[in-house]
Every structure is written in structure tokens, then in C-alpha cells.
N, C-alpha and C positions, 0 to 999 in steps of 0.2 A: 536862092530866092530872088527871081527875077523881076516878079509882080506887087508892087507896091501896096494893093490890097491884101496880098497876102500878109504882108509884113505888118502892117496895122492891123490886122487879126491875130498876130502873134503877139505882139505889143500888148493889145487888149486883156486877151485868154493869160498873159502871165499877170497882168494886172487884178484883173478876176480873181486867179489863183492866191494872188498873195495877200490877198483881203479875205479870201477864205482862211486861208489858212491861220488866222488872228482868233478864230473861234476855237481852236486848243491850247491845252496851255503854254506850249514852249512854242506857239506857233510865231510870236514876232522875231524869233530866229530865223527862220524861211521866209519869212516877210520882208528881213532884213538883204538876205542874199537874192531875192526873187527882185527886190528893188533894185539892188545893184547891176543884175540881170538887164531886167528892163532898159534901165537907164544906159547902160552899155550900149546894147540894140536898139536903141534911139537915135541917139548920138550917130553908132555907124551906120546905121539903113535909112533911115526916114531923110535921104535925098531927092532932092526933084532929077528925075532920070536925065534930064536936057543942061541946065547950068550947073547942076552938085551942089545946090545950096542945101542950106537945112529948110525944112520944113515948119512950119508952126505947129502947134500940138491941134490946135483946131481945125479938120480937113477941110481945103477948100477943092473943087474942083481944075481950080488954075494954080497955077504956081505964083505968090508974090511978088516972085523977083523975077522972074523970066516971060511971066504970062502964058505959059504953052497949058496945054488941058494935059493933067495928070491922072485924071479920076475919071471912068466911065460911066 
């Protein structure tokens, strides 16, 4: 996963998922691991491709801390 968008669309869709998934009954088990999921794939992908910093959860177009445009 080379494209940063794509990665925030991964992010998202598990997110999605694990809020659905609360609407059966043993679903905060899958909710549980799907968080953990998430939060894994946060942590390791949602860097700025130019300095490697972490990202904020709020997309901006630039980077923070480097200022280079990340977002088309």
C-alpha cells in the first residue's frame, strides 16, 4: 500500500465495519479485535511519505510538520 489515500480508506472501512458489527450480539468481540486492527494500521501507515512523522487523525492536505502536500 503505497497511496496514502488508499490507506485512510482502509482505516475508515474497518472502522465502518466494527461499528456494524456492535448490532449483533457477540459483536463487541469483533469490535474489539477490529479496534485493535485499526489502531495497529494507524500507528504503522498513516505517515507523511517525505519526514515519517505520524499524521493527525484530521486529514489535512499538508503535512504539519514538514509542510509538503500529501493529499491530492
Amino acid at each position: 500500500m503505497n497511496d496514502l489515500k488508499q490507506k485512510m480508506q482502509l482505516i475508515w472501512g474497518i472502522f465502518i465495519v466494527m461499528f456494524l458489527a456492535l448490532l449483533f450480539s457477540y459483536g463487541w468481540i469483533v469490535s474489539l479485535a477490529l479496534m485493535a486492527v485499526n489502531t495497529y494500521l494507524y500507528v504503522r501507515y498513516m505517515r507523511c511519505p517525505y519526514c515519517q512523522m505520524h499524521l493527525p487523525i484530521v486529514q489535512r492536505p499538508f503535512c504539519p510538520h514538514c509542510g509538503n502536500r500529501i493529499l491530492d
